[in-house]
N, C-alpha and C positions, 0 to 999 in steps of 0.2 A: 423348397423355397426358390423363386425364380424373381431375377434381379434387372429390372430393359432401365437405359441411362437417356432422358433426352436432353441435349442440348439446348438453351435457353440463353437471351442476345445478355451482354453486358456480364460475361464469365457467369451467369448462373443454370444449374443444370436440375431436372427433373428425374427422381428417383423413385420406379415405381416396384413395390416390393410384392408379391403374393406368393399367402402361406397356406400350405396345403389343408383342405378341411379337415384330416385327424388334428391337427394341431389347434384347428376353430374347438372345435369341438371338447379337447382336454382342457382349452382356457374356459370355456365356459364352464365346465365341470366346477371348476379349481375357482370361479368366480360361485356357482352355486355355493361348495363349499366354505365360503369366508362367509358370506351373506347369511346361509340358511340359520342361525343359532339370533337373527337380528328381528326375524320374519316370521309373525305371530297367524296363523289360521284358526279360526276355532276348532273342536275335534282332533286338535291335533299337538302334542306335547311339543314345547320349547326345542329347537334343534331337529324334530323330526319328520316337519313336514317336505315331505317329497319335492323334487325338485319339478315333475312335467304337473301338481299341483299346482305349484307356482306362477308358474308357467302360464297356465289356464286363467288362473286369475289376476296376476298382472299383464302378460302381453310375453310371447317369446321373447319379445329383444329387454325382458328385465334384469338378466346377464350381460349382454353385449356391453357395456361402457366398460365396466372393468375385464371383463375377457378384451377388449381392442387394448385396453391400457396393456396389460401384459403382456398382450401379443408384439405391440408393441417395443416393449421394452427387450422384449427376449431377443428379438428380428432385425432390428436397426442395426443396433454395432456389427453384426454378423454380414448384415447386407451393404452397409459400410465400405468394410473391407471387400466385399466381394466384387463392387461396383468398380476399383479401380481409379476411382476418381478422386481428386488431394482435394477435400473438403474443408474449405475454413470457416464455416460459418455453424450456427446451431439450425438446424432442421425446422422446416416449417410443415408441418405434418397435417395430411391432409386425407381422413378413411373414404375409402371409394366404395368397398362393400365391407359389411361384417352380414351374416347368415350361417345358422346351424344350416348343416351340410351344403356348406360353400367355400370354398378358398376365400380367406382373405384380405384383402389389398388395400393396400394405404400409399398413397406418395409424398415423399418429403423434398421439399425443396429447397435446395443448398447453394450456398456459393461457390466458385472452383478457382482452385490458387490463378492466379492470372500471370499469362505470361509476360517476363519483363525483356524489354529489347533494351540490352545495357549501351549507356554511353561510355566515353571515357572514363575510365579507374585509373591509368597511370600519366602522374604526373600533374596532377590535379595542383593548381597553385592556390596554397592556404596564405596569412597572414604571419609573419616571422613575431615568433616571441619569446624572452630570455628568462632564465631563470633570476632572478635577484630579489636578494633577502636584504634587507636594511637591519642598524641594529637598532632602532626602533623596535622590529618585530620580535625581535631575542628577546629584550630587553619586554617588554609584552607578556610573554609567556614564560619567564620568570617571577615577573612580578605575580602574574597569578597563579603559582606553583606557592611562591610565599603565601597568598592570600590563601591557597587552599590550606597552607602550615599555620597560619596564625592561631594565634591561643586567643581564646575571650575571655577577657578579665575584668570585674567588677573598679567602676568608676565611682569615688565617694569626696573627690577633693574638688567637682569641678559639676558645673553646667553639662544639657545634652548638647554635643556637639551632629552635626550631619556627620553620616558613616557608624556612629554609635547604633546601639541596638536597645530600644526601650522595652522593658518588662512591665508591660500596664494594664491596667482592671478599664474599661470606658461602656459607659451606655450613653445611646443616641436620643434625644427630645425632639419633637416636631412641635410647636407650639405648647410645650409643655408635658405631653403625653411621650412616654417611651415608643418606639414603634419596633415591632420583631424586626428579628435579625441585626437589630444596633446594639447588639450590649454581647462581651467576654469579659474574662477574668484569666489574666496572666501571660496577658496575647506578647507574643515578643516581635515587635515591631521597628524594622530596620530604617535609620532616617535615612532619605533621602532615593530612599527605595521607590519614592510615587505609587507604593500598592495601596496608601488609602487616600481617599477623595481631597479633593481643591488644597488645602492648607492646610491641614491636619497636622504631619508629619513637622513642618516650618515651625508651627505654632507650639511645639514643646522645646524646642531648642531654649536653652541656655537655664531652664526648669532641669532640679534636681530629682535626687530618687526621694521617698516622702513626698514630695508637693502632688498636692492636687489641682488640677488644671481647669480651666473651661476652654472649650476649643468650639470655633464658631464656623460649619462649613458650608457650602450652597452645592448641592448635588447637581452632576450636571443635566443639561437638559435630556440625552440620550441614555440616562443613566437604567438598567435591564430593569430594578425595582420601581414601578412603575406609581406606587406609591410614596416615593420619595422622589421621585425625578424633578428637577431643576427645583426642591425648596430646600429654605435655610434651616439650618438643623445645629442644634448645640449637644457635643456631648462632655458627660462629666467625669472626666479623667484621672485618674489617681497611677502616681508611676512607683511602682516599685523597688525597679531596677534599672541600673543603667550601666551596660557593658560596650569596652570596646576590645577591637582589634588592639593585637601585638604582635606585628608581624617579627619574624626571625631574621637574624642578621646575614646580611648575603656576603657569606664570608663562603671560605673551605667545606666547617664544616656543616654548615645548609647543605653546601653539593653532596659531602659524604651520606645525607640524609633524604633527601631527595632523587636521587641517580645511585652508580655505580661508579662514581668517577672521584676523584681524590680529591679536586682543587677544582675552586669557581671554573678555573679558565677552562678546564678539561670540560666541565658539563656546558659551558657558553655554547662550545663548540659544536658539542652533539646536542645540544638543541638546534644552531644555526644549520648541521646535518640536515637533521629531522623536517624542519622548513622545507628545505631546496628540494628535497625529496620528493614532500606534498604537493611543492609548487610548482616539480616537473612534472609531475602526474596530471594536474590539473588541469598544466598547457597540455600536456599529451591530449587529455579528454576533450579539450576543447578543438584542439586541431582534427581529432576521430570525428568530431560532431561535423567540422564545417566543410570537411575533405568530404564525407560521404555524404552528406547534404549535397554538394556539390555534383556528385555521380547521382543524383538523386533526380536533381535540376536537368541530366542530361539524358538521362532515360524516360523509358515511355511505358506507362503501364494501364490500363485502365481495372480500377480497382471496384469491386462487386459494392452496394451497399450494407448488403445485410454482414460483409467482412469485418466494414468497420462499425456497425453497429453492436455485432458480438465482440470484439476487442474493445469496445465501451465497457458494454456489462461483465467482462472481466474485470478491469481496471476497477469500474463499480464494487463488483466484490471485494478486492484488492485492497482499495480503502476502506471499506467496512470493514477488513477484519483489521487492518492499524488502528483501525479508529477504538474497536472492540480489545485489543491488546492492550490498550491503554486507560482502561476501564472505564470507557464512557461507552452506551450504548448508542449506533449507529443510527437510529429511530431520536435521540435522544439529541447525539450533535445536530441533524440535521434541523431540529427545532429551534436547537441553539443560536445555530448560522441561517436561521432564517430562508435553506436552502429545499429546494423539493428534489427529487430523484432524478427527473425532467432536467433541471436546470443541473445539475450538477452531471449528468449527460451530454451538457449542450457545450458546457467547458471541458470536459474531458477528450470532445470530438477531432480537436486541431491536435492532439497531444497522439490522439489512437493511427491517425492517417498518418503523423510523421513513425508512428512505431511500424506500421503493414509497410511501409516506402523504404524504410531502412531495411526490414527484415529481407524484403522481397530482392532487395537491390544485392544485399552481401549473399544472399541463397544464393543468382545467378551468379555471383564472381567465384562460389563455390563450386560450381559447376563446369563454371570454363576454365576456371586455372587447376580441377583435380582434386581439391584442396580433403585431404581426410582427416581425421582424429587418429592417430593411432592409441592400441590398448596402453603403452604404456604413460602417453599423454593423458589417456580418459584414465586412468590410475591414479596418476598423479595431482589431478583436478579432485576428484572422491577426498585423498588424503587433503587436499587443502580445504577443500567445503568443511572438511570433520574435523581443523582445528580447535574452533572454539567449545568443543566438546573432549568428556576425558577419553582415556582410551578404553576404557569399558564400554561408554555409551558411543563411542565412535565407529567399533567395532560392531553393536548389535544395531545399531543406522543401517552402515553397510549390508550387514546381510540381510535388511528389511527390506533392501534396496531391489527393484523389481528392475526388468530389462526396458520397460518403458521408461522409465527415470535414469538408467542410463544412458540408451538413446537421444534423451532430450539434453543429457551433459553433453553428448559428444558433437551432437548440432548446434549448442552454442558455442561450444568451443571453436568450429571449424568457422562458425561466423563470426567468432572474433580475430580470429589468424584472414578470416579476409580483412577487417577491417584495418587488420595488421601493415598488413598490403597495401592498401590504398595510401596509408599512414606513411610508410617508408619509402612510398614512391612518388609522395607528394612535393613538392616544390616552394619551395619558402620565398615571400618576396616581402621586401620592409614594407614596400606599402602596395593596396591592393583598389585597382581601378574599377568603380560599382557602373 
C-alpha cells in the first residue's frame, strides 16, 4: 500500500491511498464468495455457480462495490496512521480506480488539526466571586430531606386540602360521549401539582373521600390531543382516597435518621458544608469557562468545516444515546419536539465550535508549558472513573480497558491541569470593564 498526502487551503488535506492488485483481487474473491449462494443461473445449483459465469453475465465490475467497500475498510485506519497527519474529521472518500488486475485507489478527504498561535494564558482577568450560603438554603434542603421522610397518611376528618394526594376513578365527556385516553381508575393525583389540565386539581378541593365530583375543564388550545384541543370537557370523578403528608419533626432525632450526625446542629452544619463545597465548585467552573474563553478571544486559529461538522454528528449521537437511555426512542423524541436532524444540527453548531476552540486552545498550553500525565496520576483517575462501580466490576472495567482509552484519560487529564493553569493564574477584579 502506498500513501502520497496533499495539501488543501483552510487546514484540509487530500489522502490518496493505492492497494496493491493481489489485494483487489482477494477482495473480489471474498465479495464473489458472500454474493454467489444469492445468485441464481439456470443449469446451475444454488451456491454453485462459478464465479468468471457471473461475471459473463452480469458485467466484471458485479463484485467491485463490495470488494471497494472492504478494501476500504481494511486500508484506511492503516493509511491513517501511516499518512502522519492529526485528522479530525470523518473521511470523505472518494474511489479513483477499482479493476481486476489493477491497484486500487481511493482518496479521502480530511480535515487537519489546525494550528493555534496562543494569546495570553497568564493572568487572564476573570470576574471575583464569593462563596456564600444563606440559611435560607440549609433550611431548603432540609426541608426536602423531611419531604423525602414524610409518611402518607389517610385523611378522613376533613376536606382535600392543595399538597394532599387524591385517590380517584375519573372519565372525560366531550359533549356527552367519553373520548380515549380520558378515563383511569385509582389514579393518585397530587393537588396542586398542575399535572392535569386548567382547574381540575382546584376543583376537588375541600370534596371528601366517597364524593363523587363533576369537574368542568377547557383543554388548552396547544393541547398534543388534537382531538381535544382547546374544548370543554366534563369529567366524572369519584375520589376514593385522600392522603397527606406528615412530615417528621426536626428535632435530634430526624438528624440521627437522616445523616450520621447526633443533633440537628451537627447535620445544619454539614449540610451548610455540603453547599459551599458545591458553590465553590461551581465558581471554580465558571471562572475555567470564562478565563479560557478569554485565551480563546486572544488566539488565532482557523478551524476546517468538516471539523465542526464531525463534532456535531458526535454530540448527535451523544444525545441519541441520552435520549435512548432514558427509554424513549430517538426517532421518537424527535417527533415529539417537533425537531428534524437538520435543525437539531443547526443548534448544536455554536456549542461544537466553542468545544474544537477550547480543546485546541488547552492542547497548545499543553505543549508550551510540557504539561504530562504521569502513570501514577492516569492511575489514579481509572481508580476514580471506577468508583461508582463494585470492586468486582471495577476491576474487570480496567482490564477491558484498551491503551486507546487510556490515552484519551491521560489527554484529558493533562487538558485539564492546563485549564488548571490558566485558573490559578488568573486575576480577579470585583468588577470587569466590557
Amino acid at each position: 500500500m502506498s500513501v502520497q498526502v496533499e495539501a488543501l487551503e483552510k487546514n484540509m488535506a487530500k489522502i490518496t491511498v493505492e492497494v496493491p492488485e493481489d489485494k483487489v483481487e482477494a477482495a473480489i474473491q471474498q465479495a464473489y464468495l458472500k454474493q454467489k449462494s444469492r445468485i441464481r443461473i439456470p443449469g446451475f445449483r444454488k451456491g454453485k455457480v462459478p464465479r468468471k459465469m457471473i461475471e459473463r453475465m452480469y458485467g466484471p465490475d458485479v463484485f467491485y462495490e463490495d470488494a471497494a467497500n472492504q478494501l476500504i475498510r481494511d486500508n484506511w485506519g492503516p493509511a491513517a496512521d501511516e499518512c502522519e497527519v492529526d485528522i479530525v474529521s470523518r473521511p470523505l472518500i472518494d474511489i479513483v480506480q477499482i479493476e481486476a488486475g489493477k491497484p486500487f485507489i481511493f482518496t479521502a478527504e480530511v480535515a487537519v488539526k489546525p494550528e493555534v498561535k496562543l494569546g495570553t494564558y497568564r493572568g487572564i482577568t476573570v470576574a471575583k466571586a464569593d462563596v456564600e450560603v444563606t440559611d435560607e438554603e440549609v433550611d431548603q434542603v432540609i426541608e426536602h430531606e423531611r419531604e423525602q421522610n414524610a409518611r402518607s397518611v389517610v385523611v378522613e376528618d376533613r376536606g382535600i386540602e392543595n399538597g394532599d394526594t387524591a385517590v380517584i376513578d375519573f372519565e372525560g365527556f366531550l359533549d356527552g360521549a367519553a373520548f380515549e385516553g380520558g378515563k383511569a381508575e385509582k389514579h393518585p393525583l397530587e393537588i396542586g401539582s398542575h399535572s392535569f389540565v386548567d382547574t381540575f386539581e382546584e376543583q376537588l378541593i375541600g370534596h371528601h373521600s366517597g364524593d363523587e365530583v363533576e369537574v368542568h375543564v377547557t383543554f388548552p388550545e396547544e393541547y398534543h390531543d388534537e382531538a381535544v384541543a382547546g374544548k370543554p370537557a366534563t369529567f366524572a370523578v369519584k375520589i376514593h382516597e385522600v392522603r397527606t403528608k406528615e412530615l417528621p419533626e426536626l428535632d435530634d432525632e430526624f438528624a440521627e435518621d437522616v445523616s450520621e450526625f447526633d443533633t440537628l446542629e451537627e447535620y445544619r452544619q454539614d449540610v451548610r458544608r455540603q453547599l459551599e463545597e458545591k458553590a465553590a465548585e461551581e465558581i471554580r467552573r465558571v471562572k475555567e469557562n470564562e478565563a479560557v474563553g478569554k485565551v480563546v478571544e486572544l488566539s488565532e486559529m482557523e478551524i476546517p468545516e468538516a471539523m465542526i461538522d464531525t463534532q456535531v454528528e458526535v454530540m448527535v449521537d451523544d444525545f441519541a444515546q441520552r435520549i435512548q437511555s432514558q427509554g424513549l426512542g430517538f426517532d421518537q423524541y424527535m417527533q415529539l419536539s417537533g425537531l428534524t436532524v437538520d435543525k437539531l444540527k443547526e443548534q448544536m453548531r455554536p456549542e461544537a465550535v466553542t468545544r474544537i476552540e477550547r480543546s485546541l486552545v488547552l492542547e497548545q498550553i499543553v505543549k508550551e508549558e510540557g504539561i504530562e500525565t504521569t502513570d501514577e496520576e492516569l492511575a489514579a483517575e481509572i481508580d476514580k472513573m471506577m468508583l461508582p462501580y463494585g470492586m468486582q466490576q471495577a476491576q474487570k472495567l480496567k482490564e477491558q480497558m484498551s491503551e486507546e482509552d487510556k490515552e484519551s484519560i491521560r489527554r484529558d487529564y493533562a487538558l485539564q491541569k492546563a485549564a488548571d493553569l490558566v485558573v490559578e493564574a488568573a486575576v480577579e477584579a470585583e468588577e470587569i470593564e466590557e
